[in-house]
C-alpha positions, 0 to 999 in steps of 0.5 A: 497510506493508499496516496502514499503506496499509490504513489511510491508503486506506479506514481499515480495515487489512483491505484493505490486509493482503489486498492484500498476500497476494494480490497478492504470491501471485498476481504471483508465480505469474504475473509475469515477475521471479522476484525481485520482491515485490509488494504495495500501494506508496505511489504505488498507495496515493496514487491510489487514495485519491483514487479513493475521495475522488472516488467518495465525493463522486459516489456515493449513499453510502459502500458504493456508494462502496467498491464502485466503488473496488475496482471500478476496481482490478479495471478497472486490473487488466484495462488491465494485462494489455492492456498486455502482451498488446499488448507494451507493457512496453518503453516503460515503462521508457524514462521518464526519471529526472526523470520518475520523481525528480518523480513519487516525491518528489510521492507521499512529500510526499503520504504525509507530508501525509496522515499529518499529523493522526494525527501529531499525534493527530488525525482525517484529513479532506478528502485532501491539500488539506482537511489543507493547509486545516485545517493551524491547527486541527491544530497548535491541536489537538495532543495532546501524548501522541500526539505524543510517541509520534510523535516517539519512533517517528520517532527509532527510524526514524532512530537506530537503530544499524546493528549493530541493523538487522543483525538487525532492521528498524528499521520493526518495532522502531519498531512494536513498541516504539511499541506496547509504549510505549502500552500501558504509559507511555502506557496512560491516555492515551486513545491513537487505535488501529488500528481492529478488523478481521476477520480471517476470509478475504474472500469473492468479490464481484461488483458490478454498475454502470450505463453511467454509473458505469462511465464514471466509473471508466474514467479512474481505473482507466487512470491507476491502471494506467498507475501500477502498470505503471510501478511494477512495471517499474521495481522490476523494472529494480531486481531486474534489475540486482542479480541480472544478470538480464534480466526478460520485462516483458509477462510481469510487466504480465499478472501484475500485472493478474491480481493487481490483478483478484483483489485487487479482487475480494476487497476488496483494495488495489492493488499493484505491484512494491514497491522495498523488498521485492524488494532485500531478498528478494533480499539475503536470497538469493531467486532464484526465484518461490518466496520470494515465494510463501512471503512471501504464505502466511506473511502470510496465517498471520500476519494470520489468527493475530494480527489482534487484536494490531494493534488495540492499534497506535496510529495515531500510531506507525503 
């Protein structure tokens, strides 16, 4: 998911693979739910994509651009941790489930449109509405071969037999089967791939903005804390009621601020509490901070030991 989000967000899986470890490290340590995982999501994901379409649109070029980007996650960061501070953790969650069934089901059609022109072996433009637009060029366009390998990840995901799922995700074996795939059937076929990245740890970077940049970030780093906010909370309120636990969610707001901060200050992508992860930590029997702790050092090993490998992962599986 963090190649994925990386990827999806600035093309490059670097931000997301960092955003993962230390986020998930940091809110750990600071957060107020022993058992939840946090790491990029899918909704924090969506926002800040478009935060980046719209500062690239605005700014002079590209570097500025990215550099306001990370910006307003460490922005997002600090409005956070006033939520906590200012105890407002509990209103959070008295949002109401058509609320939240809207707003999650708009975030995944986003993810499905976006995701549309590497599915079918092609470049991404122009966010939600230049694919939408573009959307007969795509489909004159397509690559059989990508394609293909698209759908057939697609079938993993879905087929896959439950006595598998037991010992395997069915995510992971979609992935490593995709990529097998290509690099032996589909070798000559010119396959689109993640691109390469450093895999060295990402070193701490100050910007500096006038007044009027940071005005123009004010906005997008609320809405994006608004958003983790709510996004940590309820996936709490989740871990809560299969633990029987009661969680401290001013706590949780602070830690998720303090790791957004230290995200964005190492060129990582925004997070949240993630749903996915923290059900299964806790079907694993994680009851402390302690797993989500060891979830981020084990990332971090891996990203450093095996970055080159992910570059041989083809966008269309991914």
């Amino acid at each position: 998911m963090a190649l994925a989000f990386g990827v999806a967000a600035t093309g490059d899986p670097a931000p997301g693979l960092w955003g993962a470890v230390i986020i998930g490290l940091v809110a750990s340590l600071f957060g107020g739910t022993p058992t939840l995982i946090s790491e990029p999501t899918g909704p924090m994901t969506v926002v800040f994509t478009s935060v980046i379409l719209s500062l690239t649109a605005t700014a002079p070029d590209k570097e500025t651009a990215m550099a306001m980007a990370f910006t307003v996650v460490i922005l997002a960061g600090i409005f956070q941790i006033l939520f906590g501070v200012f105890r407002l953790g509990r209103y959070v969650t008295q949002m109401p489930y058509t609320v939240i069934s809207g707003f999650m089901s708009g975030i995944g059609a986003i993810l499905v449109i976006l995701q549309l022109p590497a599915f079918l072996g092609q470049e991404a433009s122009g966010g939600v509405i230049g694919t939408l637009t573009s959307l007969p060029t795509l489909m004159a366009g397509i690559q059989p071969m990508e394609l293909a390998l698209a759908l057939i990840t697609v079938a993993i995901l879905w087929l896959t037999p439950s006595g598998i799922k037991k010992f395997c995700p069915p995510q992971l074996l979609a992935l490593v089967l995709g990529t097998l795939l290509s690099i032996t059937l589909f070798q000559d076929a010119g396959l689109k791939t993640i691109p390469a990245f450093n895999a060295e740890l990402p070193t701490l970077q100050m910007p500096s903005y006038s007044g009027g940049q940071i005005r123009l970030m004010f906005v997008d780093a609320a809405v994006l804390g608004m958003l983790g906010c709510i996004d940590a909370l309820l996936t709490s309120v989740v871990a809560d009621s299969l633990t029987r636990t009661e969680h401290d969610s001013n706590k949780e707001l602070v830690g998720q601020g303090v790791a957004n901060i230290a995200s964005g200050l190492f060129g990582g992508l925004p997070g949240a509490g993630a749903t996915m992860g923290t059900v299964v930590n806790i079907q694993a029997g994680g009851r402390s901070a302690l797993s989500g702790l060891i979830r981020a050092l084990i990332l971090m090993v891996v990203v450093l030991a095996f970055a080159p490998l992910a570059s041989t992962i083809p966008l269309a599986v991914l």
